[in-house]
ChimeraX commands (.cxc) that place a marker at each C-alpha (Angstrom):
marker #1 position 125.77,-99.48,139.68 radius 0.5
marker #1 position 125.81,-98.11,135.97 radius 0.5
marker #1 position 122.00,-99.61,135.17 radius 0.5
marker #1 position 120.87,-98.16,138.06 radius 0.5
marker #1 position 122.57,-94.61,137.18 radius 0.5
marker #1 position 121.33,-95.46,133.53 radius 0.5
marker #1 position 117.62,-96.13,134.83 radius 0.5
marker #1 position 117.94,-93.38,136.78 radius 0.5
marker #1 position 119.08,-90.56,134.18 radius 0.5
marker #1 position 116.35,-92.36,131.84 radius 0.5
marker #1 position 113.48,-92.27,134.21 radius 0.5
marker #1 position 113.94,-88.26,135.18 radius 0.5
marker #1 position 115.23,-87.11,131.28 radius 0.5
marker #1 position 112.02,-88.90,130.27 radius 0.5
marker #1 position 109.87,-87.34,133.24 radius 0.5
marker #1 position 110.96,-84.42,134.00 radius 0.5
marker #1 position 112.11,-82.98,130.62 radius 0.5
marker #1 position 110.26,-84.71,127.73 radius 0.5
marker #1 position 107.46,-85.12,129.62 radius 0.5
marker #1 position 107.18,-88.71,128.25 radius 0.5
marker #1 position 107.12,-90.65,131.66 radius 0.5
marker #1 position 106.84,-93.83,129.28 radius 0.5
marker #1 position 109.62,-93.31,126.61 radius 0.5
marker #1 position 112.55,-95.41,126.94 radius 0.5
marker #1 position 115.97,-93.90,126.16 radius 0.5
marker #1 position 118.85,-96.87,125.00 radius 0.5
marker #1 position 121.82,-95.86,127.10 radius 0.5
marker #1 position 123.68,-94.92,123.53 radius 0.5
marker #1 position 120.95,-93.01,121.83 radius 0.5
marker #1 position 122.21,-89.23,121.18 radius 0.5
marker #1 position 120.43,-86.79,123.61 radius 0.5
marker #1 position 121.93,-83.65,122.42 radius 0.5
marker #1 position 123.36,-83.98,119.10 radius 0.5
marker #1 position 120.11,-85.37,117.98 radius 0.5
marker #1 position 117.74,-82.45,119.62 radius 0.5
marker #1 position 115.91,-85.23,122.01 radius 0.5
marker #1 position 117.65,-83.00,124.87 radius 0.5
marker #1 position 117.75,-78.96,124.43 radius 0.5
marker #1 position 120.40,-77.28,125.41 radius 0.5
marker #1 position 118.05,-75.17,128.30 radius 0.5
marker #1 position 117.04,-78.46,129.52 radius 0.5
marker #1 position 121.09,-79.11,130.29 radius 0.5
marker #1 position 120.77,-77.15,133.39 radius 0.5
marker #1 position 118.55,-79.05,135.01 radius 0.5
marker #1 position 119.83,-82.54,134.04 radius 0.5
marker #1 position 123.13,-81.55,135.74 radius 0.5
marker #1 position 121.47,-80.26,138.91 radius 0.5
marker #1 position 119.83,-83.92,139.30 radius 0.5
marker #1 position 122.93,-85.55,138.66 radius 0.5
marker #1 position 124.67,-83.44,141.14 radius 0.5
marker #1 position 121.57,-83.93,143.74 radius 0.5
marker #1 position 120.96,-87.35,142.92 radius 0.5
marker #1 position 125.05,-88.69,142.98 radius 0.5
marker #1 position 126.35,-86.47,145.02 radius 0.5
marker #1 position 129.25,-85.14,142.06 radius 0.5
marker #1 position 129.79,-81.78,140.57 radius 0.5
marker #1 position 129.60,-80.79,137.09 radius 0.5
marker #1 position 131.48,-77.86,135.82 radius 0.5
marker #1 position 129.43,-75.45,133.42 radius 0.5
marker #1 position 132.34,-76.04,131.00 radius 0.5
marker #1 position 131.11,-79.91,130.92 radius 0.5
marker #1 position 127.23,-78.64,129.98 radius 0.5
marker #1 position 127.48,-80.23,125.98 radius 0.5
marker #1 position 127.58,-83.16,123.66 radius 0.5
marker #1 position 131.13,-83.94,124.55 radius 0.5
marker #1 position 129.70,-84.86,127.86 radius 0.5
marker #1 position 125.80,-85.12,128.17 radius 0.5
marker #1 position 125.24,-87.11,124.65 radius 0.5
marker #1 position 124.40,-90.27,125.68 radius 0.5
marker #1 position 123.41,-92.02,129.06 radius 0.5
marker #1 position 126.27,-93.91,129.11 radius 0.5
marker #1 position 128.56,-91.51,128.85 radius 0.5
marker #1 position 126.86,-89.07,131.63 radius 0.5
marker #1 position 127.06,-92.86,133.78 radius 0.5
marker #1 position 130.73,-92.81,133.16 radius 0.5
marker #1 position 130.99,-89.24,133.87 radius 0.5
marker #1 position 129.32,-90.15,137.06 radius 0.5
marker #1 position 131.27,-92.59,138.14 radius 0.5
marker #1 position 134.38,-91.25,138.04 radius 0.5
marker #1 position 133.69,-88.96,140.36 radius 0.5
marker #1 position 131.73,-90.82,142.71 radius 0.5
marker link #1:1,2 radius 0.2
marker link #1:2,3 radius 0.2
marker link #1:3,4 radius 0.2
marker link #1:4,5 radius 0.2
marker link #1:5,6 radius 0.2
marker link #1:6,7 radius 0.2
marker link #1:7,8 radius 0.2
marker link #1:8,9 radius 0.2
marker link #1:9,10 radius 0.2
marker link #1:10,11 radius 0.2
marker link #1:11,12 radius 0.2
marker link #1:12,13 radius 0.2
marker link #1:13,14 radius 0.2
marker link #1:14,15 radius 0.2
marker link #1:15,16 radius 0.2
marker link #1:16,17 radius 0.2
marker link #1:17,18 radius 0.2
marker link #1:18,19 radius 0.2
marker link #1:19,20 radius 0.2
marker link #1:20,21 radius 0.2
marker link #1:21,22 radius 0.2
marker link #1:22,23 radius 0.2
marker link #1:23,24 radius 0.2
marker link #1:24,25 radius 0.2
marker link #1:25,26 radius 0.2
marker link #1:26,27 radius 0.2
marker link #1:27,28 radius 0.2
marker link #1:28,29 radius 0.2
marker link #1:29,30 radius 0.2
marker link #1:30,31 radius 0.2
marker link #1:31,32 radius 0.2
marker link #1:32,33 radius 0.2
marker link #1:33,34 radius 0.2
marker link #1:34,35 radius 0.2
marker link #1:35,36 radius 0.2
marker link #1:36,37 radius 0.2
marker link #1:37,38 radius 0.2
marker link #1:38,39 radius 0.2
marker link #1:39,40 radius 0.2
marker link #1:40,41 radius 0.2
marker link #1:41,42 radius 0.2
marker link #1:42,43 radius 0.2
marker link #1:43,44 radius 0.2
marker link #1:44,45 radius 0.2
marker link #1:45,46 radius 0.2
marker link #1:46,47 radius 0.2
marker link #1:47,48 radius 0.2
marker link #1:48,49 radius 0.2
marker link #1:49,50 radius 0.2
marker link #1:50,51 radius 0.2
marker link #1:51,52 radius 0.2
marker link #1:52,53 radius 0.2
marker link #1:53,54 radius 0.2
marker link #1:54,55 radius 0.2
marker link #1:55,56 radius 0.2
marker link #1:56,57 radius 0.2
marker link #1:57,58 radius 0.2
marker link #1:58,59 radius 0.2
marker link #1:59,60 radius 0.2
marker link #1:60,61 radius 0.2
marker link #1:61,62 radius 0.2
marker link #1:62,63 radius 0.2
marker link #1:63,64 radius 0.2
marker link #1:64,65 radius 0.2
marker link #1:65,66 radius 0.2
marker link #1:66,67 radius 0.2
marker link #1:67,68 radius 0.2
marker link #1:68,69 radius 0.2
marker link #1:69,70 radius 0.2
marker link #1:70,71 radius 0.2
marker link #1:71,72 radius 0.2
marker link #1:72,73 radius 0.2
marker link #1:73,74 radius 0.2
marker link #1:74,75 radius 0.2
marker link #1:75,76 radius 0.2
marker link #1:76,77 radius 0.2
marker link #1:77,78 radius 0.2
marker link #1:78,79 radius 0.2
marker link #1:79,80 radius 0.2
marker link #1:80,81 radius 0.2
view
């Protein structure tokens, strides 16, 4: 089940927010604390997460700490799924 959240976290952060349908993101490259990922795009990258697998994310849980990586947003995930 983590690929599949990894692939897809990848597919929409590539999609929908860099606008880069063909860029591949390795599930430990730094979103946030590298600038690939803006903090305004945060927002919407927890709204698919919580549409997409069903878990909440508190606002408190919007930064590096927790959105830095795809693997750590895919552990994030499921732990509360």
């Amino acid at each position: 089940m983590t690929d599949e959240i990894i692939t897809k976290l990848a597919g929409f952060i590539a999609k929908d927010i860099l606008k880069e349908p063909g860029r591949a993101i390795a599930p430990d490259e730094k979103l946030i604390s590298s600038g690939l990922v803006g903090s305004f795009c945060l927002v919407d990258l927890a709204l698919f997460v919580e549409d997409t697998f069903g878990v909440q994310i508190a606002d408190t849980e919007l930064n590096a700490a927790t959105f830095d990586s795809l693997a750590q947003l895919a552990a994030l995930i499921r732990a509360r799924m």
